[in-house]
Backbone as JSON, one array per atom type, in Angstrom:
{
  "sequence": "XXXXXXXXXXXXXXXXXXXXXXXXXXXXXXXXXXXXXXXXXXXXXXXXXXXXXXXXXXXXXXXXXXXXXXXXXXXXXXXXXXXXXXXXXXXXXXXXXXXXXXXXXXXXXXXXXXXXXXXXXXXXXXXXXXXXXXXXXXXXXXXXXXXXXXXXXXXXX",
  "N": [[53.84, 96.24, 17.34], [51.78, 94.6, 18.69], [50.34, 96.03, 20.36], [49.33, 97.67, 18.39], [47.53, 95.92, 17.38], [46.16, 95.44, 19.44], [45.08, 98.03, 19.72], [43.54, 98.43, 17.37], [41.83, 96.18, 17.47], [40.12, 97.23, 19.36], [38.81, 99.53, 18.41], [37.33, 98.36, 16.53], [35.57, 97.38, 17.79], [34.12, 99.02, 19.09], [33.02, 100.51, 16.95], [31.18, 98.52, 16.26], [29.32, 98.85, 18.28], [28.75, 101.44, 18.49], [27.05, 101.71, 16.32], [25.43, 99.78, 17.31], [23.79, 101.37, 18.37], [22.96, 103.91, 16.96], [21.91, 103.88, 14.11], [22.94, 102.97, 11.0], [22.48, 101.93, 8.72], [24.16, 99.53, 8.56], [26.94, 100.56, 7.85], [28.92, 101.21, 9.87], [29.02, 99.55, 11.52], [30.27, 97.07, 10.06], [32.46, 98.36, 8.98], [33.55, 98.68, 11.68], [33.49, 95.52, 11.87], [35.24, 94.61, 9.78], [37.99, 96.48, 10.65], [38.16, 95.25, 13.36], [38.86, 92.91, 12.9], [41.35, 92.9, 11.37], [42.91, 93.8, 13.52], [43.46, 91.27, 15.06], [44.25, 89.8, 13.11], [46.73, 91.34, 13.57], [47.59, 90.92, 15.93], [47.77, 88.29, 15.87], [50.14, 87.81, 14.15], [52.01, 89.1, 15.35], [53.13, 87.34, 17.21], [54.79, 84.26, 17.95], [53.26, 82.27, 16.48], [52.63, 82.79, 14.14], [51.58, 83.05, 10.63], [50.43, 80.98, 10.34], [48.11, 79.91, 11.45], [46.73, 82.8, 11.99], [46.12, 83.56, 9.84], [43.09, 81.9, 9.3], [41.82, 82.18, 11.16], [41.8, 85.33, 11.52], [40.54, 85.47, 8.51], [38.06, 83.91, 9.36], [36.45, 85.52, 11.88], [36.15, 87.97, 10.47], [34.54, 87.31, 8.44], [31.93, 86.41, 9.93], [31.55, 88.84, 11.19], [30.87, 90.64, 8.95], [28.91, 89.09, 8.12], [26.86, 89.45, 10.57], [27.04, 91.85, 10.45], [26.01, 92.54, 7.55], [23.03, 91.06, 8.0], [22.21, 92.73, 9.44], [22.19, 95.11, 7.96], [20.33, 94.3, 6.1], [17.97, 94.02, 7.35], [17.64, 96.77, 8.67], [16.93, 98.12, 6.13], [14.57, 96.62, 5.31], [12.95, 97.4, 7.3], [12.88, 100.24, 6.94], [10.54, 100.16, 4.29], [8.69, 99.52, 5.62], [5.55, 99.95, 6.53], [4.08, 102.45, 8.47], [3.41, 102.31, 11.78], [2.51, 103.27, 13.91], [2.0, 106.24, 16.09], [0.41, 109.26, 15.22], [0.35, 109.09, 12.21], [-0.88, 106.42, 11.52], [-2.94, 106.26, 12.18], [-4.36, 107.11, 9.24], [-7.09, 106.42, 7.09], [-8.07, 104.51, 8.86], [-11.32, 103.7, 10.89], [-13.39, 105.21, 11.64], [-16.41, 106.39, 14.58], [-19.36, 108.02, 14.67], [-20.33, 110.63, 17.13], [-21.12, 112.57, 18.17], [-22.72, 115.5, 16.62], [-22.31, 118.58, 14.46], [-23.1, 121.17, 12.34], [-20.26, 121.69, 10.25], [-18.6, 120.45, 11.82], [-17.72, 118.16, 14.35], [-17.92, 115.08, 16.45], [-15.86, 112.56, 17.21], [-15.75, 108.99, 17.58], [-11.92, 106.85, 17.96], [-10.63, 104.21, 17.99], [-11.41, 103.8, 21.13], [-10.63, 106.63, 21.61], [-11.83, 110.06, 21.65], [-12.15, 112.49, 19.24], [-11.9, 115.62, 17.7], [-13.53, 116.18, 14.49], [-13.69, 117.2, 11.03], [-15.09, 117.38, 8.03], [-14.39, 116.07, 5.35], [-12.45, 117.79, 2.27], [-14.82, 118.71, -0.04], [-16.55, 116.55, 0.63], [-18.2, 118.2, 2.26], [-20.78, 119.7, 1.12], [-22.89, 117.46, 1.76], [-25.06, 115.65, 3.35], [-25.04, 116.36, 7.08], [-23.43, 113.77, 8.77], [-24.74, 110.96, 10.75], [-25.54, 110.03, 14.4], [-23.35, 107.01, 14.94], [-22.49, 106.7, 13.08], [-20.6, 105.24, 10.54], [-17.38, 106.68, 9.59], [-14.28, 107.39, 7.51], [-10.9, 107.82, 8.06], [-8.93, 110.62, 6.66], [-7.18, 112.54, 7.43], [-4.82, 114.43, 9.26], [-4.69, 116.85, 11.4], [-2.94, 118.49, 13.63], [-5.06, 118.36, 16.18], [-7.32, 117.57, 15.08], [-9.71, 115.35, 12.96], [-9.9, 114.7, 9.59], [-12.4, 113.83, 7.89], [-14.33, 111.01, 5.88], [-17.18, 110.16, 4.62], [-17.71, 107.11, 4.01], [-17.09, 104.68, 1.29], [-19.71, 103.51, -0.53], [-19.19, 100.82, -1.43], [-16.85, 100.06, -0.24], [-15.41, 98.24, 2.45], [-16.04, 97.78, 6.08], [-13.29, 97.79, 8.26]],
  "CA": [[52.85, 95.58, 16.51], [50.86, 93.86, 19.52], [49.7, 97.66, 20.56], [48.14, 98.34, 16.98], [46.46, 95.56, 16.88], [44.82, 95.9, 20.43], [44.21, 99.51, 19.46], [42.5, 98.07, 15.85], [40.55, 95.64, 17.97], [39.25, 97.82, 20.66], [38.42, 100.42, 17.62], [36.39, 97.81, 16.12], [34.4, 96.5, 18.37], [33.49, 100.25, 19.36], [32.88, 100.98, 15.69], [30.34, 97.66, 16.45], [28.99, 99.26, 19.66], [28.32, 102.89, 17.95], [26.16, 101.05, 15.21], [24.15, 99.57, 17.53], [23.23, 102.98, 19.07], [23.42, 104.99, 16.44], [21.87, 103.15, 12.95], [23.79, 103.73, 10.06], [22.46, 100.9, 7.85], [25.75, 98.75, 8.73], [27.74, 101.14, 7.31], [29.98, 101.39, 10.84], [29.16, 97.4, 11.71], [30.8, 96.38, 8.79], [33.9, 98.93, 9.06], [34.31, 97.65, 12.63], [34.28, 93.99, 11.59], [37.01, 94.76, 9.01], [39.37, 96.57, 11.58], [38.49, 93.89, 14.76], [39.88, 91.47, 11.95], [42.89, 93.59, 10.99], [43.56, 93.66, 14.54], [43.29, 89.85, 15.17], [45.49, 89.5, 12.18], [48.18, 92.22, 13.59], [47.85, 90.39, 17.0], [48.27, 86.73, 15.8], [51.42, 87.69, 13.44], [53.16, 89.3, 15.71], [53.17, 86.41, 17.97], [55.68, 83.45, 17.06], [52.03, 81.62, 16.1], [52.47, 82.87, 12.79], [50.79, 83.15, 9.58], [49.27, 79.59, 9.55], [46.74, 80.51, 12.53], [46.5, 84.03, 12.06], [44.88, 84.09, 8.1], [41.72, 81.65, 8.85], [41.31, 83.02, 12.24], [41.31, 86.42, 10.68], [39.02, 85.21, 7.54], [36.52, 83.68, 10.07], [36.54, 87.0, 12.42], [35.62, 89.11, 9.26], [33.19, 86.64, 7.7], [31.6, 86.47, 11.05], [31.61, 90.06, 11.82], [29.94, 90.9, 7.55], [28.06, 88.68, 8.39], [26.36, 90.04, 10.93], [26.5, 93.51, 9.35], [24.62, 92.18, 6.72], [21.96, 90.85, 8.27], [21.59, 94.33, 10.06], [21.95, 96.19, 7.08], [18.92, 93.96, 5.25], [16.44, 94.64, 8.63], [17.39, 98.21, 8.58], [16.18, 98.85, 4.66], [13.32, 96.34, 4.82], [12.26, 98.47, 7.75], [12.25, 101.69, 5.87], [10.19, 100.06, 3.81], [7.24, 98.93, 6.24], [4.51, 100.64, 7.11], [3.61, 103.24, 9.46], [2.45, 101.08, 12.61], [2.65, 103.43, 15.45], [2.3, 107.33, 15.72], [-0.61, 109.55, 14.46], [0.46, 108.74, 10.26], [-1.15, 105.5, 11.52], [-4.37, 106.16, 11.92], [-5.19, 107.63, 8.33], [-7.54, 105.14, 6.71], [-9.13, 103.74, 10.27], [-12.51, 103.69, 10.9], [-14.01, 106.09, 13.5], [-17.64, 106.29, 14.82], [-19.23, 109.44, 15.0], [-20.24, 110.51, 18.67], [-21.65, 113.53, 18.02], [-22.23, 115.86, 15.06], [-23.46, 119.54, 14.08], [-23.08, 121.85, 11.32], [-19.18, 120.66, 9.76], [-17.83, 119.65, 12.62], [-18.15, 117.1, 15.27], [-16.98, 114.41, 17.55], [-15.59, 111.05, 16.72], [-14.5, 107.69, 18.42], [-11.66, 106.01, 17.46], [-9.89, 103.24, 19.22], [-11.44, 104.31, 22.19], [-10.8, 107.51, 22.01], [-13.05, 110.96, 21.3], [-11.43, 113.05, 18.37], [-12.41, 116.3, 16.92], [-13.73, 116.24, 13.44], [-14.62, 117.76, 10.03], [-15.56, 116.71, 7.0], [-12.9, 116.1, 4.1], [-12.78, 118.63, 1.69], [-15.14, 118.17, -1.13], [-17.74, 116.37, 1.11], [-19.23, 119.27, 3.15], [-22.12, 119.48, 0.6], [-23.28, 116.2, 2.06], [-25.99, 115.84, 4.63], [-24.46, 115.68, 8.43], [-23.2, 112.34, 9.25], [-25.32, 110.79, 12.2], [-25.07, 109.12, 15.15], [-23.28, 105.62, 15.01], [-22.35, 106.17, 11.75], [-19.39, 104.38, 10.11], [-16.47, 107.59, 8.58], [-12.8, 106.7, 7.67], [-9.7, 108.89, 8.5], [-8.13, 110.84, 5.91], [-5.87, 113.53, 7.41], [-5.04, 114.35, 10.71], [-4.05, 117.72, 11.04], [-3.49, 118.41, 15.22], [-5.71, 117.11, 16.99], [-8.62, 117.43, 14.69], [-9.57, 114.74, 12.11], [-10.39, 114.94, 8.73], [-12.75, 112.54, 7.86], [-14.99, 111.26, 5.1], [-18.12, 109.43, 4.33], [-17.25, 105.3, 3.65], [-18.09, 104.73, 0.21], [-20.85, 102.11, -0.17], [-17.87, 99.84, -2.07], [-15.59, 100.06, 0.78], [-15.67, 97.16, 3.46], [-15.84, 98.01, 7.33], [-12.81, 96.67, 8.55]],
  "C": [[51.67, 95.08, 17.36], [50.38, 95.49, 19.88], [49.21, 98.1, 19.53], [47.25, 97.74, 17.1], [45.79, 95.36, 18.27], [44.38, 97.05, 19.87], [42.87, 99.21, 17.89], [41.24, 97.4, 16.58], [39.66, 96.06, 18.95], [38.54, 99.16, 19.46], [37.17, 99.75, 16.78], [35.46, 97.24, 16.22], [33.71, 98.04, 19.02], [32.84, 100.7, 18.44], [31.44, 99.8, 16.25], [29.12, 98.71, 17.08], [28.42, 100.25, 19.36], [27.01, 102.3, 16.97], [24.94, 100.53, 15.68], [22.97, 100.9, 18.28], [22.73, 103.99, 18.42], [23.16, 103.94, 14.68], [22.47, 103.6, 11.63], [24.05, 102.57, 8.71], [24.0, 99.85, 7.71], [26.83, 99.45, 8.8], [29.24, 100.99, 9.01], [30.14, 99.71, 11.39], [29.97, 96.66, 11.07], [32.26, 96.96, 8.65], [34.4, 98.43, 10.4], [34.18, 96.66, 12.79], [35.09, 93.84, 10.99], [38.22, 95.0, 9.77], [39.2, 95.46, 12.54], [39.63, 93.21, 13.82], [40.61, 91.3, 12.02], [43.51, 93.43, 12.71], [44.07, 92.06, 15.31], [44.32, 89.29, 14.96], [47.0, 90.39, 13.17], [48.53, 91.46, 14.63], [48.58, 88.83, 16.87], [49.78, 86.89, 14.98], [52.53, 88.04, 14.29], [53.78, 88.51, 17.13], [54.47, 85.3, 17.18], [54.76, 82.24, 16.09], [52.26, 81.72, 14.17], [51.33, 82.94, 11.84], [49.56, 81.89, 9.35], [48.28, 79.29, 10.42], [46.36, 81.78, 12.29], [45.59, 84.21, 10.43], [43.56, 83.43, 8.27], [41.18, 82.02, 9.93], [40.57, 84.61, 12.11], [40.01, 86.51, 9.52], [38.08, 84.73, 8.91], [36.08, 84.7, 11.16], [35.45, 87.78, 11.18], [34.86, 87.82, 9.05], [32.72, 86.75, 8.7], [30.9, 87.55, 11.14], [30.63, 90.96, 10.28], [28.68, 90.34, 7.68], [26.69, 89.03, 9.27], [25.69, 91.48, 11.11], [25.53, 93.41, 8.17], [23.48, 91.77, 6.2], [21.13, 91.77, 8.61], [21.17, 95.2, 9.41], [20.15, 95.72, 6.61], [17.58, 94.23, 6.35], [16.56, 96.03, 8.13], [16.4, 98.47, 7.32], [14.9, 97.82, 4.33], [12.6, 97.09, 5.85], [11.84, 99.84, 7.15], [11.17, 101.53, 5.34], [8.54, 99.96, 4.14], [6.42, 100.14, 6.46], [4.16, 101.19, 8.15], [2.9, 102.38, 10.56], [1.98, 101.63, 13.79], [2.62, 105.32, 14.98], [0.72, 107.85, 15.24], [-1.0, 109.24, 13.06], [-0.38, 107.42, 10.87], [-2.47, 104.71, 11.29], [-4.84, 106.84, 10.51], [-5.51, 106.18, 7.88], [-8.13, 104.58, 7.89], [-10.27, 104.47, 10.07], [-12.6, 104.66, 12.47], [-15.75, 106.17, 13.08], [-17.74, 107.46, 15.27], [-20.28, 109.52, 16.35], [-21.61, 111.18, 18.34], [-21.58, 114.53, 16.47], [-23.35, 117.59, 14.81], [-22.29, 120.92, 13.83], [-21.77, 120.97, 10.18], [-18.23, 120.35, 10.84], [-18.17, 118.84, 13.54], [-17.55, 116.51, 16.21], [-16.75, 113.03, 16.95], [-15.33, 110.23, 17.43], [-13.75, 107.29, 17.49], [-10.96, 105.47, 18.2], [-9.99, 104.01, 20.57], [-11.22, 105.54, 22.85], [-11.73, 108.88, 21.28], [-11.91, 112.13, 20.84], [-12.33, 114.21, 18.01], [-12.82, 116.06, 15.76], [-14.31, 116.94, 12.57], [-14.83, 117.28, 9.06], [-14.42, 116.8, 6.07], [-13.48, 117.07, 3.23], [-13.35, 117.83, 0.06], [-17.16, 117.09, -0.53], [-18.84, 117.09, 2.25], [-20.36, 119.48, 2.7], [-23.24, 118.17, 1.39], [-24.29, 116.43, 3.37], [-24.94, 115.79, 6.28], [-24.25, 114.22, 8.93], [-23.97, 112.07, 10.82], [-25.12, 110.46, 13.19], [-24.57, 107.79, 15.49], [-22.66, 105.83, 13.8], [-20.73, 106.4, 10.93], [-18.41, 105.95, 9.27], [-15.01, 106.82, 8.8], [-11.91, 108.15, 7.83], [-9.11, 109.68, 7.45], [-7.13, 111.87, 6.09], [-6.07, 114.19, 8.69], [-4.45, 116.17, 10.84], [-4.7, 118.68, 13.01], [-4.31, 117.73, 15.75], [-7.31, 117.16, 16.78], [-8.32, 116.56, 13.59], [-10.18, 115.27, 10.9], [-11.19, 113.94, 8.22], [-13.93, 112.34, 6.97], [-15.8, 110.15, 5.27], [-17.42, 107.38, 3.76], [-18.33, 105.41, 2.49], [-18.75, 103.43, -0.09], [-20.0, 100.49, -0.59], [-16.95, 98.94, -0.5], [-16.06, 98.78, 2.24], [-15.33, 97.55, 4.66], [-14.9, 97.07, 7.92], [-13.55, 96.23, 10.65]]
}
């Protein structure tokens, strides 16, 4: 009995250990705070300690151990949820300054750096955008931008 429940508790704190490596919205955090528990429990019973240490030891183990799974779980899925912060998806919508510019394509700054560009589809009719002058991001596609006129509405962030 004392050999299960090391083997439960070394299974469950690995089950822990994998979770943090390896995200899995709790799902394995939460199965190895259940077994640690079980093992806790198998360890304290089969001691002469008995039952009347071994059940709130066990409950506070597992509450403990949910607990902390289900703090993990609620980061994980409000992350999903956030917003692109990092990565090329990041920049659609930023502001770039145009460098250079002639026929539909051009040059852009943005955050410091010098981007290809063309015009979004739909505004190529449009005169050539000038020098200095304010376009926003709308689709990145390699390492050329797509990029359109700021409409007189729209606020420079």
């Amino acid at each position: 009995m004392t050999t299960l429940g090391v083997m439960a508790l070394l299974l469950g704190v690995l089950l822990i250990v994998v979770e943090a490596h390896a995200p899995t919205a709790g799902v394995l955090g939460g199965l190895g705070a259940l077994i640690s528990a079980a093992g806790v429990w198998l360890l304290f019973t089969s001691g002469d300690t008995g039952q009347l240490i071994a059940i709130p030891v066990t409950a506070g183990a597992a509450a403990a151990g949910l607990g902390v799974a289900g703090v993990a779980s609620r980061k994980v899925l409000t992350a999903r949820r956030a917003p692109v912060r990092t990565g090329a998806q990041s920049l659609i919508g930023s502001d770039a300054t145009v460098r250079s510019w002639s026929g539909s394509q051009g040059q852009v700054e943005m955050a410091g750096e010098l981007w290809r560009a063309q015009m979004e589809f739909g505004y190529e009719k449009d005169p050539a955008p000038t020098t200095g002058e304010s376009v926003v991001v709308e689709r990145i596609r390699g390492l050329t931008l797509s990029v359109r006129r700021r409409e007189p509405w729209e606020l420079p962030l």
